[in-house]
C-alpha positions as CSV (number, residue, x, y, z in Angstrom):
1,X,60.7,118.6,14.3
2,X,61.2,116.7,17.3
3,X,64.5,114.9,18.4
4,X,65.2,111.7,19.1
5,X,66.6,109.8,21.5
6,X,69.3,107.9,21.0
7,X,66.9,104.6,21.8
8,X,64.2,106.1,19.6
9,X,67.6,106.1,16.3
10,X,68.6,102.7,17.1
11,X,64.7,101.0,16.8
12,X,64.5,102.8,13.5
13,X,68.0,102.5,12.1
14,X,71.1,99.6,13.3
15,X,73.4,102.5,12.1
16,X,72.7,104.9,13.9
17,X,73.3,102.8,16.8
18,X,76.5,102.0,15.9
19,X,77.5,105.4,15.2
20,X,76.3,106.5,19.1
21,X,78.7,103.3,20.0
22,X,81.5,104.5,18.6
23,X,81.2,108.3,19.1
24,X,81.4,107.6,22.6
25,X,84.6,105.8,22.2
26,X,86.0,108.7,20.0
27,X,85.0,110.8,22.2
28,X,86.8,109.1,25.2
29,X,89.8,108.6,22.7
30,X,89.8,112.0,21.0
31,X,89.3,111.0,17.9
32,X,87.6,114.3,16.4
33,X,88.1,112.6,12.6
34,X,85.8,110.0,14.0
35,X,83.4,112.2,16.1
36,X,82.9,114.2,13.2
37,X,82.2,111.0,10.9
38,X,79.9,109.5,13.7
39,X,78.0,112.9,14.2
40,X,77.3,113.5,10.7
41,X,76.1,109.8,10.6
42,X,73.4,110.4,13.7
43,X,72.4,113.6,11.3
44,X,71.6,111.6,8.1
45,X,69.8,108.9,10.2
46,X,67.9,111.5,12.5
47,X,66.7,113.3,8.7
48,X,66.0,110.2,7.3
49,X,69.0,110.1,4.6
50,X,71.2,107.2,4.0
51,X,74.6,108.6,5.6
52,X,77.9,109.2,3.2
53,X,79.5,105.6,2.5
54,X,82.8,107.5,3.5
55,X,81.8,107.9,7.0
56,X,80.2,104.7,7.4
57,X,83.8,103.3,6.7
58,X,85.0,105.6,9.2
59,X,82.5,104.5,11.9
60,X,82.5,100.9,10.4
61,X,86.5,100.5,11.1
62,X,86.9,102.2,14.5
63,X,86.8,98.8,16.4
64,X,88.6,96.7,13.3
């Protein structure tokens, strides 16, 4: 399987470009609740699921 870039997720999925937004923010921030949320949203994207609606709320409210 080969991986893709984080250019390559956001063509094929809004989300996941969101969730590559605001994990470097977390990151920056420290936010390891969010990191984790936002890294298990780039998996479900990059495997083609639909992500968990809990961390999508997580990723969702970071800037709110």
């Amino acid at each position: 399987m080969a991986l893709l870039s984080r250019d390559q997720t956001a063509q094929d999925n809004p989300a996941g470009d969101i969730a590559w937004t605001v994990l470097d923010a977390a990151n920056d921030l420290g936010d390891t609740v969010t990191v984790d949320a936002c890294r298990r949203v780039i998996d479900a994207n990059l495997r083609g699921v639909e992500p968990a609606p809990s961390d999508m709320a997580v990723v969702v409210a970071f800037f709110g």
